[in-house]
C-alpha positions in Angstrom: -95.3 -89.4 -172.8 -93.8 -90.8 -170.0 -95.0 -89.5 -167.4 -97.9 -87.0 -166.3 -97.9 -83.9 -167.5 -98.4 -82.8 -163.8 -95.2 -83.8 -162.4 -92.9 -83.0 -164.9 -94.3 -79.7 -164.9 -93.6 -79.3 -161.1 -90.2 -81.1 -161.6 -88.9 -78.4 -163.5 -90.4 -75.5 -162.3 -90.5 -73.5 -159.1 -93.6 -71.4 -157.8 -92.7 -68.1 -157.5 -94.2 -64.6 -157.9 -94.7 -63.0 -161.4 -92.3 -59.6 -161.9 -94.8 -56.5 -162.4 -98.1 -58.7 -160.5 -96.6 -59.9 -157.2 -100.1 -61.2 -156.0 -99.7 -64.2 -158.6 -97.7 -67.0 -158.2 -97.1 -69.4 -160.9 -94.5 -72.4 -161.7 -92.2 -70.8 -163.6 -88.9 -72.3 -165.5 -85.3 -70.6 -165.1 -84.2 -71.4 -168.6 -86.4 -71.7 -172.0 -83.9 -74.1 -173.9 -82.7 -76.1 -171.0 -86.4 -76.8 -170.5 -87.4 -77.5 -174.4 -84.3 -80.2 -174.5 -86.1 -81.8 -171.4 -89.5 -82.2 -173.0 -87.8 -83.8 -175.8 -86.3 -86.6 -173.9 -89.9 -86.3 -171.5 -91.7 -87.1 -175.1 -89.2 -88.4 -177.4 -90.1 -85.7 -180.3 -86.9 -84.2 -181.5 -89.1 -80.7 -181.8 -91.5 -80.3 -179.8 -93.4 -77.1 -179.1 -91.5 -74.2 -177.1 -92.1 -74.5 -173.8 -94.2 -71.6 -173.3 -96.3 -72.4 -170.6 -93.2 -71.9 -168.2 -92.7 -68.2 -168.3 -94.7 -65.0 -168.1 -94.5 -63.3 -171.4 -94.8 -59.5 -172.0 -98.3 -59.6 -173.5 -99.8 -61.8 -171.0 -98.5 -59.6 -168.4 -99.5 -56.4 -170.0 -103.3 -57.8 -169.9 -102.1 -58.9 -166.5 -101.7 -55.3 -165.3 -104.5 -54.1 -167.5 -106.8 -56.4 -165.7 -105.6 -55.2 -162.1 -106.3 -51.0 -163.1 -109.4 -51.8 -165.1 -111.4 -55.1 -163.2 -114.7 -54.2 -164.5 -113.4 -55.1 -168.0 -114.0 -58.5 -166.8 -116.0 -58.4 -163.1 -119.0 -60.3 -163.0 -118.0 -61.7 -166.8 -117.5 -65.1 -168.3 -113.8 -65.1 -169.8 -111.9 -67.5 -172.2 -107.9 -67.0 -172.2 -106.8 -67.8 -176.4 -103.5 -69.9 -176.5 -103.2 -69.5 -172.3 -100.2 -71.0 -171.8 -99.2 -70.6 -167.6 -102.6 -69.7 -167.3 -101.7 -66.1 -166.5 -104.3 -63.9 -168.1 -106.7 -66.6 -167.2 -106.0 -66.4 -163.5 -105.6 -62.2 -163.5 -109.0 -62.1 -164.8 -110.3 -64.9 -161.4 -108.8 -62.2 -159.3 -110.8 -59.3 -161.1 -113.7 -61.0 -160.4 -114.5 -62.7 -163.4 -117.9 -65.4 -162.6 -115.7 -68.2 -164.6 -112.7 -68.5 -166.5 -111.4 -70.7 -169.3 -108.0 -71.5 -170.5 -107.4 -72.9 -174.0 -104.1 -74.5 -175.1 -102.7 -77.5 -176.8 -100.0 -78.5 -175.6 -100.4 -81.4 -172.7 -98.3 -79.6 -170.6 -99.6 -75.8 -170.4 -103.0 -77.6 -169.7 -101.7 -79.2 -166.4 -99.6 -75.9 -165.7 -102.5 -73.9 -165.9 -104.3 -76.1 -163.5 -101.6 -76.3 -161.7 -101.0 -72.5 -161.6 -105.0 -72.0 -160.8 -105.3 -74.0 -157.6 -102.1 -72.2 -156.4 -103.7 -68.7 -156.2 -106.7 -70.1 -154.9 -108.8 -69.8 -158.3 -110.0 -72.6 -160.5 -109.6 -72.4 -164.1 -111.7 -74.7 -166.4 -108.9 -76.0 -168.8 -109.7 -76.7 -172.5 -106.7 -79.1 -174.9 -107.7 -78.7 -178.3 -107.3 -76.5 -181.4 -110.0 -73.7 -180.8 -109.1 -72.1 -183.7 -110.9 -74.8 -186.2 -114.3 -74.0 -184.1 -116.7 -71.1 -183.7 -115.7 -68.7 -181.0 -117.5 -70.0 -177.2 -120.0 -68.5 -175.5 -118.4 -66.1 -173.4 -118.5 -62.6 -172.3 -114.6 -61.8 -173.2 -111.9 -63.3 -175.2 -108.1 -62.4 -174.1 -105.8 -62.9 -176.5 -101.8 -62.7 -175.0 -99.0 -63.3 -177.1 -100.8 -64.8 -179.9 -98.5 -62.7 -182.8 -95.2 -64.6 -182.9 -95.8 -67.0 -185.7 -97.6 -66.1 -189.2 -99.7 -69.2 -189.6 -100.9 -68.6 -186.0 -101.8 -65.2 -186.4 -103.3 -65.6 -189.9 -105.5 -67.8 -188.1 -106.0 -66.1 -184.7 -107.3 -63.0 -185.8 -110.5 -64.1 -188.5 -111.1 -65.9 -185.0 -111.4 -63.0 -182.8 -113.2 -61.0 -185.6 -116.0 -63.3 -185.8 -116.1 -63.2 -181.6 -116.5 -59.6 -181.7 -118.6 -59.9 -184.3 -121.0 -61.8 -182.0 -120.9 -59.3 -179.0 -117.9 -60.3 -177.2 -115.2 -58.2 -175.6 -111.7 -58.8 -176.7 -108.4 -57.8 -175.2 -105.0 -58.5 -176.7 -101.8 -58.3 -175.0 -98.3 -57.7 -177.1 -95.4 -56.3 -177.4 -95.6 -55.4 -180.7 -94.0 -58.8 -182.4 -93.8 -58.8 -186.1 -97.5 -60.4 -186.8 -98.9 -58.3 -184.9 -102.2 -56.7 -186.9 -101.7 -53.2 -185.7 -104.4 -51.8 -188.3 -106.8 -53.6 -187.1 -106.6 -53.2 -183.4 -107.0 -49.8 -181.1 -104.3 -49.2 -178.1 -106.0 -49.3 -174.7 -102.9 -49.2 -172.3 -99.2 -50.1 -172.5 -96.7 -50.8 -169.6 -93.5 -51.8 -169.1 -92.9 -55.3 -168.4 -90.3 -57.3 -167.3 -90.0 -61.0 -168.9 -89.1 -64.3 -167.4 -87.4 -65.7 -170.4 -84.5 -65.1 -172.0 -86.1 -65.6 -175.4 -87.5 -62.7 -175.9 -84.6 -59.9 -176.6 -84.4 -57.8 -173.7 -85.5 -58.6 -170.7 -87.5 -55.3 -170.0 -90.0 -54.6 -172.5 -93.1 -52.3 -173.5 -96.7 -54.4 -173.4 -99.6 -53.0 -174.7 -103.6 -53.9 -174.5 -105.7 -53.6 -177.5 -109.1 -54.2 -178.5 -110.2 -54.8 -181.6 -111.4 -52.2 -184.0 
């Protein structure tokens, strides 16, 4: 990799608020593929990951909103964000008066956009690289789990995960749109909004996001 992490995150980005939750700010990316054909010249890997940390996607900003009507879901709480991405549910959860937060990704650069993202509300965010998903869940009062039902292999994996966390006493929240891996039988609707996106990979750009638990 060329450079940090860091600064190509705020080369390509601009800090800006988030559509629906005004009162966060994060360094967000105009376009999804102009951006992906950047990280492959920034890390000379002809496919490299989607560039997810650089927009605000309809299930992290459904917990988003969730977390601003309902704060004592996480006040007072220890919470660990699942696949975080900007940072977003991580830093929605800071201002709902979580004690701590933690957000979990693996890609180089969501770890230096959620930090980035943190400081720039004023919160900090403890910031975790690595495959969670091959460990037992931390110890935490809730999980959040935004936008975690795109892929099969993902969300074949993702959900034994959350299970076993629940299974242990701690809260979980999902956040989706209803993509096609999502486990609807298994989870119980809490909220749902409507959301406007800030990519233009996702179909249309207003969309219904929903908040789950875990049944």
């Amino acid at each position: 990799m060329a450079a940090s992490p860091r600064a190509f995150v705020l080369r390509h980005t601009h800090l800006r608020p988030v559509p629906g939750l005004e009162e966060i700010r994060l360094h967000l990316a105009d376009e999804a593929l102009q951006l992906w054909h950047a990280v492959q010249i920034e890390t000379g890997d002809p496919d490299p990951a989607l560039p997810y940390w650089a927009f605000a996607w309809a299930g992290g900003l459904a917990i988003g909103r969730y977390l601003r009507e309902h704060p004592e879901a996480v006040a007072g709480r220890r919470v660990f964000d699942l696949a975080s991405g900007s940072g977003l549910c991580a830093i929605a959860s800071m201002r709902a008066g979580a004690a701590e937060a933690t957000g979990a990704d693996i890609d180089a650069f969501a770890a230096a956009a959620i930090d980035l993202n943190a400081r720039a509300n004023g919160h900090r965010v403890t910031v975790v690289r690595r495959d969670v998903l091959d460990e037992e869940p931390p110890d935490v009062d809730v999980i959040l789990a935004g936008d975690c039902w795109y892929d099969a292999g993902l969300a074949g994996r993702v959900l034994p995960w959350l299970q076993r966390a629940r299974d242990r006493g701690i809260h979980v929240l999902v956040g989706d749109p209803g993509r096609r891996y999502l486990p609807t039988d298994g989870l119980v609707e809490l909220a749902s909004y409507e959301v406007r996106t800030t990519t233009e990979l996702e179909d249309i750009a207003l969309k219904r996001g929903a908040v789950y638990a875990l049944r």
